[in-house]
ZAKOL-707248 format. One record per residue (C-alpha): residue number from 1; chain; x, y, z. Coordinates in pm, 1 decimal. Layout:
{resi=NUM&chain=A&X=X&Y=Y&Z=Z};
...
This chain:
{resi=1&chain=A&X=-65.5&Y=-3217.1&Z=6473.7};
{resi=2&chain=A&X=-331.6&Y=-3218.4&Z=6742.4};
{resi=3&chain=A&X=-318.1&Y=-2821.6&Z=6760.2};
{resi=4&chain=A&X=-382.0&Y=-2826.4&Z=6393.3};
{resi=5&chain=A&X=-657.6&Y=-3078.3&Z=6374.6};
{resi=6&chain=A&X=-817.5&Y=-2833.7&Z=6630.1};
{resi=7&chain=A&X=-767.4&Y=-2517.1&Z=6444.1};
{resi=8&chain=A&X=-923.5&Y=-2757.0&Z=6182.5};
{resi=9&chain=A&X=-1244.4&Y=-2854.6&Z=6401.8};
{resi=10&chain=A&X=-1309.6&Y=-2440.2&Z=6395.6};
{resi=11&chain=A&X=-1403.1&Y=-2428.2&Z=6014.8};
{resi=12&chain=A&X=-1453.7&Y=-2744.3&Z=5872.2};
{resi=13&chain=A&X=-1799.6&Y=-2905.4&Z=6029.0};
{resi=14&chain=A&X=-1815.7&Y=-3239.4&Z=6067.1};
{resi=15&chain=A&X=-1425.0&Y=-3369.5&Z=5999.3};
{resi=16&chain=A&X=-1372.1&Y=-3757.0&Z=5941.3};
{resi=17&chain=A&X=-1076.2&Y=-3771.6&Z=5783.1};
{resi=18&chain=A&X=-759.2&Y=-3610.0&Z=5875.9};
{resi=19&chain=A&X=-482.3&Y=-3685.2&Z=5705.4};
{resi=20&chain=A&X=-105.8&Y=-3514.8&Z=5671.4};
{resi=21&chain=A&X=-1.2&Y=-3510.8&Z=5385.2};
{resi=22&chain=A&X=369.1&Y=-3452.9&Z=5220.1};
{resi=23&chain=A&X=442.7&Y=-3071.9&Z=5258.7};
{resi=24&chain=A&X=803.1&Y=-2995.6&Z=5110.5};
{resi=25&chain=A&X=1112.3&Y=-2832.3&Z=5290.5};
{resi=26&chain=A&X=975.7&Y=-2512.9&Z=5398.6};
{resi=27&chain=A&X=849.8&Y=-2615.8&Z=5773.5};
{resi=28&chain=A&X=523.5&Y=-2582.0&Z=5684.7};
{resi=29&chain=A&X=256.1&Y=-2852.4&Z=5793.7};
{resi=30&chain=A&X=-34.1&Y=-3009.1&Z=5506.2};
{resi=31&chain=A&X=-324.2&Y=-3188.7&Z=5587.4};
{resi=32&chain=A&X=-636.7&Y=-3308.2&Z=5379.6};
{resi=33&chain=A&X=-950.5&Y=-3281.3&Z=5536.1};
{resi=34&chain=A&X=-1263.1&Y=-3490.8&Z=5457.4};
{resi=35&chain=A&X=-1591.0&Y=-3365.8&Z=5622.0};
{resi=36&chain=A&X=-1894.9&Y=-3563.4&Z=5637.1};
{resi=37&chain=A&X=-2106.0&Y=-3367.3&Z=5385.6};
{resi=38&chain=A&X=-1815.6&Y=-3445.3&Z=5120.9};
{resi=39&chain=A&X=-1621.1&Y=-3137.8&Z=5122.1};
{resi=40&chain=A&X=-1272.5&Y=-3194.7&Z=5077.9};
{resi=41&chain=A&X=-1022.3&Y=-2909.2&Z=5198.1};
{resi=42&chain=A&X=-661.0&Y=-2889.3&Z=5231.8};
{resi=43&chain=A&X=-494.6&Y=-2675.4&Z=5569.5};
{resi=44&chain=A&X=-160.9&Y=-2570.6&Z=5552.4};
{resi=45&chain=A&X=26.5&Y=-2403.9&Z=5838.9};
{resi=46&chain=A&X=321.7&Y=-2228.5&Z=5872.1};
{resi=47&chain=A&X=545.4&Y=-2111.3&Z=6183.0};
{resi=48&chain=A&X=861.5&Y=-1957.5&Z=6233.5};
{resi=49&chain=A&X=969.7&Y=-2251.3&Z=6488.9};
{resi=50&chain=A&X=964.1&Y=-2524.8&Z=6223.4};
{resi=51&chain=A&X=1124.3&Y=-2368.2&Z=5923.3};
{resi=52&chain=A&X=1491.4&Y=-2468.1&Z=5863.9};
{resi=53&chain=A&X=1751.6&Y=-2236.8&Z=5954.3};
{resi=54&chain=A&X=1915.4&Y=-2300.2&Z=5642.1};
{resi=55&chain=A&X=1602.7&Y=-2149.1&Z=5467.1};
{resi=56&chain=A&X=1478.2&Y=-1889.5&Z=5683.6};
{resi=57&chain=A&X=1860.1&Y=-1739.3&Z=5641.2};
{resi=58&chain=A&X=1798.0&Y=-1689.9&Z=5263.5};
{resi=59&chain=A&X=1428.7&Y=-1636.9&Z=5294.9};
{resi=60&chain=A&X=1354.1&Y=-1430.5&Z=5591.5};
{resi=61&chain=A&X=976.3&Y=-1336.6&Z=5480.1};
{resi=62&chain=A&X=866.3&Y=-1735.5&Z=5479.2};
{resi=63&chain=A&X=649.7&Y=-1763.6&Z=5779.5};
{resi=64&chain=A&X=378.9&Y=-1486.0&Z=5633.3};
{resi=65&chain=A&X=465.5&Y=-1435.5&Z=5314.7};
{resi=66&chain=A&X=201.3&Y=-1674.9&Z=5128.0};
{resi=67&chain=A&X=-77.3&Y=-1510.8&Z=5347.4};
{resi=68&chain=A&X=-28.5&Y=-1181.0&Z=5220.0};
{resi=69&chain=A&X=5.6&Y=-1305.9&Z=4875.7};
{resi=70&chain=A&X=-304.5&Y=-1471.8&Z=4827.6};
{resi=71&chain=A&X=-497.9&Y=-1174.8&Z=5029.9};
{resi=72&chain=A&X=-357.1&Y=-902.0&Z=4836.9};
{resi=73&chain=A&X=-238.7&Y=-1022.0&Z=4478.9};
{resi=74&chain=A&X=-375.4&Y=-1355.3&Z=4383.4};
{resi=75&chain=A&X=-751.6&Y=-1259.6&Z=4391.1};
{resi=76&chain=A&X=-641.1&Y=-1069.7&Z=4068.0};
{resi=77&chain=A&X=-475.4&Y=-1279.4&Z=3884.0};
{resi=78&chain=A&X=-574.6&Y=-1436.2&Z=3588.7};
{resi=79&chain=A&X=-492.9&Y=-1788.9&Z=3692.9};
{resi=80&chain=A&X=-657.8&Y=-2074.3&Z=3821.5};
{resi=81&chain=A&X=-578.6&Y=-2190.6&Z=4163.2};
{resi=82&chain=A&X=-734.8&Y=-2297.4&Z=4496.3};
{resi=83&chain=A&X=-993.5&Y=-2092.4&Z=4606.3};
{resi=84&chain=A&X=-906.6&Y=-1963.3&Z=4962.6};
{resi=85&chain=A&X=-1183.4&Y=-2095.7&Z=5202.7};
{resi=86&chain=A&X=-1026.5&Y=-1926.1&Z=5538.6};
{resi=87&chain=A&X=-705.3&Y=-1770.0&Z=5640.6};
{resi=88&chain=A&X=-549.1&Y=-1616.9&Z=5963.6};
{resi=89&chain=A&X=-199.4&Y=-1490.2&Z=6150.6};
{resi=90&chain=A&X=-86.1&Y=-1686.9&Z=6469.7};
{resi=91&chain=A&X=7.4&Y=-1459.4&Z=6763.7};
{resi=92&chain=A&X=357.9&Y=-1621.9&Z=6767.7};
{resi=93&chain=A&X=403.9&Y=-1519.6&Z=6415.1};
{resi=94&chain=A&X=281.3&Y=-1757.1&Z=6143.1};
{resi=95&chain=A&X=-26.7&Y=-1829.0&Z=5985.1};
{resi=96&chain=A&X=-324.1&Y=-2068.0&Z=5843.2};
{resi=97&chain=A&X=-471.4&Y=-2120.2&Z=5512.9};
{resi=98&chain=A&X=-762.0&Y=-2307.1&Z=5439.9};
{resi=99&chain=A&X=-739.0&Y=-2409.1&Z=5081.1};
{resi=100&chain=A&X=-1005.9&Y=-2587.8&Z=4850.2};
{resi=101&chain=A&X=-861.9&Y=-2904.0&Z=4728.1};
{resi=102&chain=A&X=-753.4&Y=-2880.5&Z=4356.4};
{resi=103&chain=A&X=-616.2&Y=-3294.8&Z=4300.9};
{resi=104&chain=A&X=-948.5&Y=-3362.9&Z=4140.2};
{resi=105&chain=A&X=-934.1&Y=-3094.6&Z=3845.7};
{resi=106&chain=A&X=-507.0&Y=-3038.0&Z=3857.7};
{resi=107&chain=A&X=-241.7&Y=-3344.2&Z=3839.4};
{resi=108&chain=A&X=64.3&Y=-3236.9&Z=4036.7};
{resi=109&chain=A&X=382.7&Y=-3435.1&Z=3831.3};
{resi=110&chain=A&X=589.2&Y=-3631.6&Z=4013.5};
{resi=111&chain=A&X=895.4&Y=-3483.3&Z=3733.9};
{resi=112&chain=A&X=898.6&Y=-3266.2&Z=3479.5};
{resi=113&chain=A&X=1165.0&Y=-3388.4&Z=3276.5};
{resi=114&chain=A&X=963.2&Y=-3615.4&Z=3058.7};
{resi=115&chain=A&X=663.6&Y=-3349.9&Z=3027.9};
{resi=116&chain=A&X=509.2&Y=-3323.0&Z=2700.6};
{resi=117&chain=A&X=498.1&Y=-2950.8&Z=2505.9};
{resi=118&chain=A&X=135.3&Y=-2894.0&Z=2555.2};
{resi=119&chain=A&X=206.4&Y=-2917.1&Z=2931.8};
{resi=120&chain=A&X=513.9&Y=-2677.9&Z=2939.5};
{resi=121&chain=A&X=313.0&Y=-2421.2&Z=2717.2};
{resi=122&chain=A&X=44.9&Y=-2471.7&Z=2960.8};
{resi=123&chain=A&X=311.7&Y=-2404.9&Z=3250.7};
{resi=124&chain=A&X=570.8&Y=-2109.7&Z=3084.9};
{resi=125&chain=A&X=162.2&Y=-1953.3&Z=3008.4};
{resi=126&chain=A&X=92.6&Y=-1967.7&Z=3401.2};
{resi=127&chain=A&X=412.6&Y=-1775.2&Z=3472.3};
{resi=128&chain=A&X=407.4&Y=-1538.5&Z=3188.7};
{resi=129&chain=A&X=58.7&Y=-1409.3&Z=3349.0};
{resi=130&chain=A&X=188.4&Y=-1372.0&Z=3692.4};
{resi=131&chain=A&X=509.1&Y=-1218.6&Z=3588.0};
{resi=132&chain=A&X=363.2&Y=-903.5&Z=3347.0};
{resi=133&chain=A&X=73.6&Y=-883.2&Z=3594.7};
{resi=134&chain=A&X=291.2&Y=-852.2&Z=3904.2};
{resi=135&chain=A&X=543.1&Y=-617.4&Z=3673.1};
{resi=136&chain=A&X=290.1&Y=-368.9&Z=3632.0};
{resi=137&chain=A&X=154.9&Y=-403.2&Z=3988.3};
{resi=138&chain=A&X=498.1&Y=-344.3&Z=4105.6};
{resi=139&chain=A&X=559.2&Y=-45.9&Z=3931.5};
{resi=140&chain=A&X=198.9&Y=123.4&Z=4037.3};
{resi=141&chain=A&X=221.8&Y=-4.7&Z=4456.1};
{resi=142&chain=A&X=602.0&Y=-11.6&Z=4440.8};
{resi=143&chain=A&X=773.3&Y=-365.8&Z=4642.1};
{resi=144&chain=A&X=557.4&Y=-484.7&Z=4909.8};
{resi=145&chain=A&X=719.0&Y=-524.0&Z=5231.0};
{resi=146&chain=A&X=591.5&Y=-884.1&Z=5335.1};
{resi=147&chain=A&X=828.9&Y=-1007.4&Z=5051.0};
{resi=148&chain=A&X=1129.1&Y=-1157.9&Z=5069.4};
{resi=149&chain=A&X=1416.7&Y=-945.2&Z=5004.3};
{resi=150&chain=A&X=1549.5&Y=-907.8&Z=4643.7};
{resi=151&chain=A&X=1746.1&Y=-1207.7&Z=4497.8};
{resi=152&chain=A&X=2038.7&Y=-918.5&Z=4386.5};
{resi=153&chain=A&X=2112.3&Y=-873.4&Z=4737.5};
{resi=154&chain=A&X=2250.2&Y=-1261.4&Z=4768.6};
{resi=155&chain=A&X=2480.8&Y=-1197.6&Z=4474.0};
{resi=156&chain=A&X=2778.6&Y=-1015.6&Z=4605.1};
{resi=157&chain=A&X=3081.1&Y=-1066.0&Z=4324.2};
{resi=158&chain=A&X=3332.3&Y=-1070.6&Z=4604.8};
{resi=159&chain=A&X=3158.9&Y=-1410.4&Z=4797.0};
{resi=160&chain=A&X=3062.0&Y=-1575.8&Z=4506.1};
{resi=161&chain=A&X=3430.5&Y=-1542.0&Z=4359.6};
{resi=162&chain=A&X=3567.8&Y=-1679.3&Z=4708.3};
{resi=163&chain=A&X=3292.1&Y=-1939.2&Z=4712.3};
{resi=164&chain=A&X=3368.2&Y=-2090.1&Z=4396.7};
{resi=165&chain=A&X=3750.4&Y=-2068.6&Z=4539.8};
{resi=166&chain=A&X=3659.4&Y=-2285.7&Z=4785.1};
{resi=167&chain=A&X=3478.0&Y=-2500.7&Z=4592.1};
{resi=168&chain=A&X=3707.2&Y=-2551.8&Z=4331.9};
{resi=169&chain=A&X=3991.5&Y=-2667.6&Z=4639.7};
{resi=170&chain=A&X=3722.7&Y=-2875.8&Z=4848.8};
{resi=171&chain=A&X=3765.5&Y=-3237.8&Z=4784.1};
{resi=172&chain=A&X=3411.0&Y=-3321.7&Z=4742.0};
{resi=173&chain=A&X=3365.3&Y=-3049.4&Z=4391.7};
{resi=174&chain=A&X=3665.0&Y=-2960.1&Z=4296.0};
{resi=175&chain=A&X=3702.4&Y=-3232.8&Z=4040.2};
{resi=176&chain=A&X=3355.4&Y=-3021.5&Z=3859.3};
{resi=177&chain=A&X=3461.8&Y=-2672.5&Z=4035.4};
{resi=178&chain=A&X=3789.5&Y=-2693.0&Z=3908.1};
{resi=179&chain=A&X=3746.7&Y=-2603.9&Z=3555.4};
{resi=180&chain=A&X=3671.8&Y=-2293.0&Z=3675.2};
{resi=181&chain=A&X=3928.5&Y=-2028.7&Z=3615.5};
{resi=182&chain=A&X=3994.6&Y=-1743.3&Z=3788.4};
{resi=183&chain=A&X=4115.1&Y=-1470.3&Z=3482.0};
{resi=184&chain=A&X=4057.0&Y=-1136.9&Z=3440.5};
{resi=185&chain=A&X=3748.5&Y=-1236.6&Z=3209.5};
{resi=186&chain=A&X=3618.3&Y=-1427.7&Z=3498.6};
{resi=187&chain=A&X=3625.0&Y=-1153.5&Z=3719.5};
{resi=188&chain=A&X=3440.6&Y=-909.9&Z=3503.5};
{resi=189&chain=A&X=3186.8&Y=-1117.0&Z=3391.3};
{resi=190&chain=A&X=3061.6&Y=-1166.9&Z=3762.2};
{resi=191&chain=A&X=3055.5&Y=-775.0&Z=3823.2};
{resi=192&chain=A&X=2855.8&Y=-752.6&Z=3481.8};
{resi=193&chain=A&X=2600.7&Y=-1065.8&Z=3536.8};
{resi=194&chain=A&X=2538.5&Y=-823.7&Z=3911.6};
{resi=195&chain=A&X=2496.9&Y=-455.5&Z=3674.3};
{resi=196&chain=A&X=2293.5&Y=-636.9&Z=3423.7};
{resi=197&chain=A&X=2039.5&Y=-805.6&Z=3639.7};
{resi=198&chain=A&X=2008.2&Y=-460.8&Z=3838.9};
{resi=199&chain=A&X=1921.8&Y=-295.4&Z=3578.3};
{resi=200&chain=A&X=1595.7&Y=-497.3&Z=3432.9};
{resi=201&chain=A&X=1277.8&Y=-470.9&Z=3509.2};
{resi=202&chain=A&X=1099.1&Y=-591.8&Z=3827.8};
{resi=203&chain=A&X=859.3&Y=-881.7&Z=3880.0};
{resi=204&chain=A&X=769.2&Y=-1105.8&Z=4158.0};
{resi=205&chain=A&X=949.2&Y=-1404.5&Z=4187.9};
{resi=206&chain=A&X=807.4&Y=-1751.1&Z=4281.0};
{resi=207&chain=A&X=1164.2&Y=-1886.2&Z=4360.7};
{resi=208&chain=A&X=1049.0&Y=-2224.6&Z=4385.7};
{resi=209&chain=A&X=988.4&Y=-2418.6&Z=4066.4};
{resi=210&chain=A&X=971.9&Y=-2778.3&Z=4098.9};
{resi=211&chain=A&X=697.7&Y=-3056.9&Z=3996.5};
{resi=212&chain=A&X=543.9&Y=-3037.6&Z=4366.5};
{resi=213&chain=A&X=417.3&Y=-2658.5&Z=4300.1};
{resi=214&chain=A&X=249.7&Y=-2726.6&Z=3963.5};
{resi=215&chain=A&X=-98.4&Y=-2817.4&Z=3892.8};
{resi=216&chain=A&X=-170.8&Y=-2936.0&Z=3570.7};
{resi=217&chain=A&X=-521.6&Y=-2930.1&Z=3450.6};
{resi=218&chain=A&X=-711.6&Y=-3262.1&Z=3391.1};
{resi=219&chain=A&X=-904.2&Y=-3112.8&Z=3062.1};
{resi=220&chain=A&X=-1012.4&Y=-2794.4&Z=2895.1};
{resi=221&chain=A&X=-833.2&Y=-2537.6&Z=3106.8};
{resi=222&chain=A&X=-458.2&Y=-2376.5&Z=2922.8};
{resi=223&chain=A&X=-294.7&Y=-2232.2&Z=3187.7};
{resi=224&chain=A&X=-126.5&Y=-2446.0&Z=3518.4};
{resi=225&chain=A&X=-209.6&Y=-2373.7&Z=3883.7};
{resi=226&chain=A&X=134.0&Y=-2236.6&Z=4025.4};
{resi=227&chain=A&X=110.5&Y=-2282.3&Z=4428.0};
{resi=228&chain=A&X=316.4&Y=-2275.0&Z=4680.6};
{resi=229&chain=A&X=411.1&Y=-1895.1&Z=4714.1};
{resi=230&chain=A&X=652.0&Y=-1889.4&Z=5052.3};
{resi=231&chain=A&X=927.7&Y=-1813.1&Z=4914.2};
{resi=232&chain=A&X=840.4&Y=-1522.9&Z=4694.9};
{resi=233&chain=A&X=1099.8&Y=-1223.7&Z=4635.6};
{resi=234&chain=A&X=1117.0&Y=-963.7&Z=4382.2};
{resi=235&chain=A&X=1342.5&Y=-934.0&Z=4042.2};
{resi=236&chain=A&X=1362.6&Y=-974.5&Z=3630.2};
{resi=237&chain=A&X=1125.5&Y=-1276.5&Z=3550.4};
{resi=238&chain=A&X=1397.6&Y=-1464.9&Z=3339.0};
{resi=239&chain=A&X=1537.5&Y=-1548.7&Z=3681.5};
{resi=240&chain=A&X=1226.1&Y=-1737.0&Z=3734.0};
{resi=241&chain=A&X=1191.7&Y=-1936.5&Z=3478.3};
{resi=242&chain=A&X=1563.7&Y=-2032.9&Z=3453.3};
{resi=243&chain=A&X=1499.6&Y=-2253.0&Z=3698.2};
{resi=244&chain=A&X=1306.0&Y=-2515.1&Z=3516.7};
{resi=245&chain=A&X=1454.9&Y=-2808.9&Z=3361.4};
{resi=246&chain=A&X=1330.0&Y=-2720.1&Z=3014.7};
{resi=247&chain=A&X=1562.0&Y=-2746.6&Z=2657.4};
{resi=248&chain=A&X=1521.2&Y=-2406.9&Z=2601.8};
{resi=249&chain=A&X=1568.0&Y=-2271.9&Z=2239.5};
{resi=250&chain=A&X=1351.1&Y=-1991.4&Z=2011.1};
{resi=251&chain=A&X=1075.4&Y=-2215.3&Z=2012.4};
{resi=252&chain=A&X=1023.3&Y=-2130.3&Z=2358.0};
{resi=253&chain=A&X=1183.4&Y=-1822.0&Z=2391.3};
{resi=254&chain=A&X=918.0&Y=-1735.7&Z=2131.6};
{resi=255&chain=A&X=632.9&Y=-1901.5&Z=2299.8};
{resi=256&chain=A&X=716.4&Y=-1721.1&Z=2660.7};
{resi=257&chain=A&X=777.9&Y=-1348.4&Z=2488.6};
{resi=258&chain=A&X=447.5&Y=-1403.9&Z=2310.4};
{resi=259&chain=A&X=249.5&Y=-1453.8&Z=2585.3};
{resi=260&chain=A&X=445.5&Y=-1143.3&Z=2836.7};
{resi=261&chain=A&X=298.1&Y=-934.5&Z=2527.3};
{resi=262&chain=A&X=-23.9&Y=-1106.9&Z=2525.2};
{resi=263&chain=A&X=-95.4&Y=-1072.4&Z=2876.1};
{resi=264&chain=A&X=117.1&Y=-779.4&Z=2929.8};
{resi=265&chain=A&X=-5.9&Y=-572.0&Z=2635.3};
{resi=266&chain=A&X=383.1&Y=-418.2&Z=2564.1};
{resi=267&chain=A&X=526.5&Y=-580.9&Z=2326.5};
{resi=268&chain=A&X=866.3&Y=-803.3&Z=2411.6};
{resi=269&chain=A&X=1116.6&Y=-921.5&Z=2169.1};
{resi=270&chain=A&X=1269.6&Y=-1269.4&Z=2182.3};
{resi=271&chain=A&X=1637.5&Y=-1122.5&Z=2097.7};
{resi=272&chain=A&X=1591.9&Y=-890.8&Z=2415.1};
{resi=273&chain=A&X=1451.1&Y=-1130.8&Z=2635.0};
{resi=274&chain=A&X=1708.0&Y=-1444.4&Z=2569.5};
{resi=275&chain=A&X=1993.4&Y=-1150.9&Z=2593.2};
{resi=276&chain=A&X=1834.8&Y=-1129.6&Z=2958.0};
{resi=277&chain=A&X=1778.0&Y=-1475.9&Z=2980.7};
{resi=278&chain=A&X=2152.0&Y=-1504.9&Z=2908.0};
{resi=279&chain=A&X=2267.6&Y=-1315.0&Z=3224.7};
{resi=280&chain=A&X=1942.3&Y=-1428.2&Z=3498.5};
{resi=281&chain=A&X=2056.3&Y=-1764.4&Z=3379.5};
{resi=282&chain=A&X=2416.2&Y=-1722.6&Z=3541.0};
{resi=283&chain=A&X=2245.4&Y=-1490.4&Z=3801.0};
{resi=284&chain=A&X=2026.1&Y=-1767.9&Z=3925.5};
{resi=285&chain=A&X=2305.3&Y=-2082.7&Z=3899.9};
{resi=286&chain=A&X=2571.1&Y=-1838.4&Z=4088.1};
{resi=287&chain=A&X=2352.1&Y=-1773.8&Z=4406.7};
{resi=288&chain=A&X=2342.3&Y=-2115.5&Z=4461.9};
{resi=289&chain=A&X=2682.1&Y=-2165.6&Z=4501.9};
{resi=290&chain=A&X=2673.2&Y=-2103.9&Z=4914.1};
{resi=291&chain=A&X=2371.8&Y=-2356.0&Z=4952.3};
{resi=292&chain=A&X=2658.6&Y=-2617.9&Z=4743.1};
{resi=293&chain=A&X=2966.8&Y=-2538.0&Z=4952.0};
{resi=294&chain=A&X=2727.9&Y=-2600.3&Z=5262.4};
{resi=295&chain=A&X=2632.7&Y=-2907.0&Z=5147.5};
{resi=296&chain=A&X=3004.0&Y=-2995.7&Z=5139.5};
{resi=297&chain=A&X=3117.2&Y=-2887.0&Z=5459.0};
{resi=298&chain=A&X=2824.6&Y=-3078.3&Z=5616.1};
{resi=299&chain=A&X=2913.9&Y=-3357.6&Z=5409.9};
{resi=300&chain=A&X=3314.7&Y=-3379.9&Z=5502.6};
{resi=301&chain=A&X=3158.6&Y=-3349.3&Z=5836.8};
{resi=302&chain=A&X=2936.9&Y=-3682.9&Z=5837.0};
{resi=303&chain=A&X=3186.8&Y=-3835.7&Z=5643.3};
{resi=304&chain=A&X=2913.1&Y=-3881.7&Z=5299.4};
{resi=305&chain=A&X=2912.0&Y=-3817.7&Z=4953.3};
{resi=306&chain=A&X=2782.5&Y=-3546.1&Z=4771.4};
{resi=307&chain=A&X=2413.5&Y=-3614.7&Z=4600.9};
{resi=308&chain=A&X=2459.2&Y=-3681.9&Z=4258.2};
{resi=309&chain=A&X=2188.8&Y=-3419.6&Z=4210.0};
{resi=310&chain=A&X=2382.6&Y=-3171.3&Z=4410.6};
{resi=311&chain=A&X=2696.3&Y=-3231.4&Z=4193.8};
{resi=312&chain=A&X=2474.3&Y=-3162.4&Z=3889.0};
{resi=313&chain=A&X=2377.0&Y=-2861.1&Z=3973.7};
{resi=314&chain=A&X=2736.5&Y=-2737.6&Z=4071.6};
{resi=315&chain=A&X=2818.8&Y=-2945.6&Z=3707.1};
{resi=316&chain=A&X=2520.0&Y=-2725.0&Z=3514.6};
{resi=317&chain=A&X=2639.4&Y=-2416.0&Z=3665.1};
{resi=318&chain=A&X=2987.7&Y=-2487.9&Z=3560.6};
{resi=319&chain=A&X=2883.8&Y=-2529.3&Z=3234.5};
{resi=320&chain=A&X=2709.1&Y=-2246.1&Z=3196.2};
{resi=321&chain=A&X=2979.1&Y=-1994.4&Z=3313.6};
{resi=322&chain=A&X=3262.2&Y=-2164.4&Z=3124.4};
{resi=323&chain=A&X=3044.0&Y=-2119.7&Z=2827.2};
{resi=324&chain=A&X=2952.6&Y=-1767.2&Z=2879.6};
{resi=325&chain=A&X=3328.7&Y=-1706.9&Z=2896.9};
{resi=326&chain=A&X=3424.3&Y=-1845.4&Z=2551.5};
């Protein structure tokens, strides 16, 4: 901390409050700083040597990857977010962001599950901007390098077949892996979830939906603040968004392919964006699956019991691929 809080002393005059504050799984360190003229300002650092291995495995980018998004794409968004106050690379790899703080105009939830309509609208509108912006700037600049590398490249048929093998024999999830069956359906529908998703169109991916990287606004403003950009990766936005705990159905299916249009000025239908939806959904639950059986392994190790919200989402994903099968 005391390297930080000197960093700190560098930009922000007159500091007299300095206080960490909760900064997620990535590694990276958050503070909230107070100065004495009343300007409050959040720091947030990231280096190599304190993000998990278990992350940095699947997300090799993490360390820089937020820096170079907020340089190079954020600034032309259409979204409301922090405004960047200062920013920098370590030598050692790594880097600083000085961020203004948002908590007085943006409640962060502490769930989404019990999140009224207007707020979701105000969320799926946030990621519908982001997503047919970052389409279009994707297919003009091409993939930038700083990102992490493709989800599709995580999603090998052969390992997620022998994962959910292994799964459905390990004592801790085979009782929910089990009902898994390994037919001849099975077996093509993984190689055809893999050609489908390779064949849509590219976006940037945030990766990382959960309450702690949504703003909501206070009043007046209709679109969330989506922070929190580490780890980033390209692919088809209904990965994205199939990670939120939402009901979906055409309401929102409707509400989502509205605003791509809308802010992406090509028209989208809903039937060819759920049939999308329909194969980033089993994409998305599948490549998982490794992050589950580790949990396990550790688990038998130390002698504990799953989380019941680890066995949910092996349970959800379950569900979803016995369903797609018939």
């Amino acid at each position: 901390m005391q390297e930080d809080k000197n960093l700190a002393r560098e930009f922000v005059p007159g500091i007299n409050s300095f206080e960490s504050i909760n900064a997620g799984e990535s590694g990276s360190r958050l503070y909230r700083i107070r100065s004495e003229g009343g300007q409050r300002v959040i720091l947030k650092t990231t280096r190599p040597e304190d993000i998990p291995g278990y992350l940095s495995e699947q997300y090799p980018e993490i360390a820089d990857i937020e820096y170079y998004f907020y340089r190079e794409i954020f600034p032309a968004l259409d979204l409301p977010g922090p405004e960047i106050l200062e920013s920098g690379l370590f030598r050692g790899g790594g880097n600083y962001i000085f961020f203004s703080d948002i908590s007085e105009s943006f409640n962060i939830p502490s769930q989404t599950k019990y999140l009224k309509r207007e707020s979701w609208e105000k969320i799926l509108r946030g990621y519908a901007i982001c997503h047919s912006f970052c389409e279009t700037y994707l297919q003009r600049k091409g993939i930038p390098s700083w990102l992490n590398p493709p989800l599709e490249e995580r999603f090998c048929p052969g390992e997620i077949i022998k994962t959910w093998d292994e799964l459905s024999r390990h004592f801790l999830t085979r009782e929910i892996a089990g009902a898994i069956t390994f037919s001849g359906a099975f077996l093509n529908l993984v190689e055809r979830v893999k050609n489908e998703v390779l064949t849509m169109e590219k976006t940037i991916l945030h990766n990382d939906f959960f309450p702690g990287n949504i703003g909501l606004p206070v009043s007046g403003e209709k679109r969330a603040v989506i922070i929190d950009w580490q780890l980033a990766s390209s692919g088809p936005a209904p990965i994205d968004i199939a990670q939120m705990d939402l009901d979906w159905d055409h309401y929102w299916t409707d509400f989502y392919t509205r605003e791509i249009s809308r802010w992406g000025g090509e028209k989208v239908s809903r039937q060819s964006f759920e049939e999308k939806f329909f194969y980033c959904r089993l994409f998305n639950s599948a490549i998982f699956l490794p992050v589950i059986l580790k949990a396990a392994n550790r688990n038998q190790k130390t002698r504990k019991k799953m989380t019941p919200w680890m066995l949910g989402c092996l349970e959800e994903c379950t569900q979803q691929w016995k369903k797609a099968l018939g």
